[in-house]
C-alpha positions as a Markdown table, in Angstrom:
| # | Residue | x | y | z |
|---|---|---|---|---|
| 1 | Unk | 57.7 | 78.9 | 88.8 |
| 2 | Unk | 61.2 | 78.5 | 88.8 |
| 3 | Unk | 63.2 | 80.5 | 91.9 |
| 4 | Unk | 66.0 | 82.7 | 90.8 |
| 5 | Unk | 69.0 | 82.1 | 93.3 |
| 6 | Unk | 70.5 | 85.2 | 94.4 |
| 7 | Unk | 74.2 | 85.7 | 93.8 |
| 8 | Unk | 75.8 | 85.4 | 97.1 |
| 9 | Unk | 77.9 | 88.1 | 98.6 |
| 10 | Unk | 81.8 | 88.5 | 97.9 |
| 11 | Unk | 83.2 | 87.2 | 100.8 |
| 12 | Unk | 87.2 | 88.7 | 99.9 |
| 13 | Unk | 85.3 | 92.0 | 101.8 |
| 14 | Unk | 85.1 | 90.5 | 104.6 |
| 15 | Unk | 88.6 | 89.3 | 104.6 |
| 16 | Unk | 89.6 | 92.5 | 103.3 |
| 17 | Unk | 88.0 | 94.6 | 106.3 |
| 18 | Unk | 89.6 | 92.4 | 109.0 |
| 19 | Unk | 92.5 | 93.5 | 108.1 |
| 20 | Unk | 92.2 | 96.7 | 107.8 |
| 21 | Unk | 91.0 | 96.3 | 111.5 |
| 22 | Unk | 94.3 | 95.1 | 112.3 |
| 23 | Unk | 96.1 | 97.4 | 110.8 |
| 24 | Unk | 94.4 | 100.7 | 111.9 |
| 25 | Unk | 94.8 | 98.9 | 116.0 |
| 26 | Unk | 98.0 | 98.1 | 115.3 |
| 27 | Unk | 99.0 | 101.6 | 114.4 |
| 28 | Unk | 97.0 | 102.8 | 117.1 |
| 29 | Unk | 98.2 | 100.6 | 120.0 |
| 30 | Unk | 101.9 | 101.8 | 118.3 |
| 31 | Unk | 101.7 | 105.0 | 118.8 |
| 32 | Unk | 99.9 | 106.1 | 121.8 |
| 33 | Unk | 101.2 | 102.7 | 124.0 |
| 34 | Unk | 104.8 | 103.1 | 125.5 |
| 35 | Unk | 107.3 | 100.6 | 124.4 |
| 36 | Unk | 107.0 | 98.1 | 127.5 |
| 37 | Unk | 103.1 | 97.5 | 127.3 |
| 38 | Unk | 103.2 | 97.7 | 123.9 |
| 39 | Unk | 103.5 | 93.8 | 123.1 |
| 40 | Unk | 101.0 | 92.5 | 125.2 |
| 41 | Unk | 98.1 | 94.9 | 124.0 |
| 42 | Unk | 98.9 | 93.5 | 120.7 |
| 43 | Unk | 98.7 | 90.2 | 121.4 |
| 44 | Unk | 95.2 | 91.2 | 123.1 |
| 45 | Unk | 94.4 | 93.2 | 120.0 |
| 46 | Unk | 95.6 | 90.1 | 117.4 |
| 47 | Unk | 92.5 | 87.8 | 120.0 |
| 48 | Unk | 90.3 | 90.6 | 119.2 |
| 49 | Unk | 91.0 | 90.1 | 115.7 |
| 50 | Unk | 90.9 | 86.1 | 115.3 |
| 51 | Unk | 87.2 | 86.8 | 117.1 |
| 52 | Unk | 86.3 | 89.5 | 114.5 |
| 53 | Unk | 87.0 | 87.1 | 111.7 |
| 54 | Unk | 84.9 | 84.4 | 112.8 |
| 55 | Unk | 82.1 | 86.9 | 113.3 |
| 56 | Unk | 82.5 | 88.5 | 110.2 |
| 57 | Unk | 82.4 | 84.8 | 108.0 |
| 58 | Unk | 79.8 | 83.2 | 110.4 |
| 59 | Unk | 78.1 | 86.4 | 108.9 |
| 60 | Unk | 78.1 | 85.6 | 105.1 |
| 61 | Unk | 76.5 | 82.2 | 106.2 |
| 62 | Unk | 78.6 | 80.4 | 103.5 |
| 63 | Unk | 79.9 | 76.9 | 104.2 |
| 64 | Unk | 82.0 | 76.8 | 101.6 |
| 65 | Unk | 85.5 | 78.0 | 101.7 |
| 66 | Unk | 85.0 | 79.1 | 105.3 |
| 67 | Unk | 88.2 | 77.8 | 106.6 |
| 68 | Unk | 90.2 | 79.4 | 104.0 |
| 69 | Unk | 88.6 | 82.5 | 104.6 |
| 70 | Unk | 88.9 | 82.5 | 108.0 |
| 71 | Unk | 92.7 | 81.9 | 107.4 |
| 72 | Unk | 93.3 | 84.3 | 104.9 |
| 73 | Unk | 92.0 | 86.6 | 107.5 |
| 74 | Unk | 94.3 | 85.7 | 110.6 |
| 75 | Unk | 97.2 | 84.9 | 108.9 |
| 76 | Unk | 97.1 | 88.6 | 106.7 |
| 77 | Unk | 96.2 | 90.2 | 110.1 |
| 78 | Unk | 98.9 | 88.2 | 111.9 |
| 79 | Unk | 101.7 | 89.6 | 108.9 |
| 80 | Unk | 100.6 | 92.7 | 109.0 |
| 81 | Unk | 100.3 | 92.9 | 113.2 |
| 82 | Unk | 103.9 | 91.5 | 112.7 |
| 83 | Unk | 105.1 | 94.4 | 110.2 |
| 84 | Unk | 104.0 | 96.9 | 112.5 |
| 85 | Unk | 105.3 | 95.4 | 115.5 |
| 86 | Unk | 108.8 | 95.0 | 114.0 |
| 87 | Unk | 108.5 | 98.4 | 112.7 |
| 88 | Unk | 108.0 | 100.2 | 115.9 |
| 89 | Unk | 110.8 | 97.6 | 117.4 |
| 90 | Unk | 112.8 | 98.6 | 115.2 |
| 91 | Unk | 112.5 | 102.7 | 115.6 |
| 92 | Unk | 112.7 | 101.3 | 119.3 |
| 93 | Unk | 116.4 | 100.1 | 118.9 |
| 94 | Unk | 117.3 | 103.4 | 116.4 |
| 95 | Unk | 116.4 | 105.7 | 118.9 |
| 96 | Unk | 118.2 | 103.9 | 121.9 |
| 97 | Unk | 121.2 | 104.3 | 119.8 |
């Protein structure tokens, strides 16, 4: 009998979700932080994030294309961490005027 191999599972979710992880605490930790802590809980939040990828690809148990994955994930997270960051920074700076 011949076993029928299961297609695996699209890993692009996974990539997908961390982000939108980083995005949702990102806006979170921008609005309800004041603008002196703000920084460091981001930084904090972007660890969080970097662990949250390797847990979610460890998950899919798929060797291949895991460190590409795993980048995609931190380095969208880290641009879109960055967005956010300058965005608030940048209201920051409009409103001191």
């Amino acid at each position: 009998m011949d076993d029928v191999a299961l297609a695996p599972r699209n890993a692009t979710h996974g990539v997908i979700a961390v982000w939108a992880v980083s995005l949702v605490a990102a806006l979170v930790l921008g609005f309800t932080l004041p603008a002196e802590v703000r920084t460091g809980w981001i930084l904090i939040a972007f660890g969080g994030i970097v662990l949250l990828s390797f847990a979610v690809q460890l998950s899919y148990a798929r060797p291949q294309g895991f460190i590409a994955r795993v980048s995609a994930s931190v380095g969208g997270a880290l641009l879109l961490m960055g967005l956010v960051s300058a965005a608030f920074g940048i209201s920051a700076l409009a409103a001191a005027l």
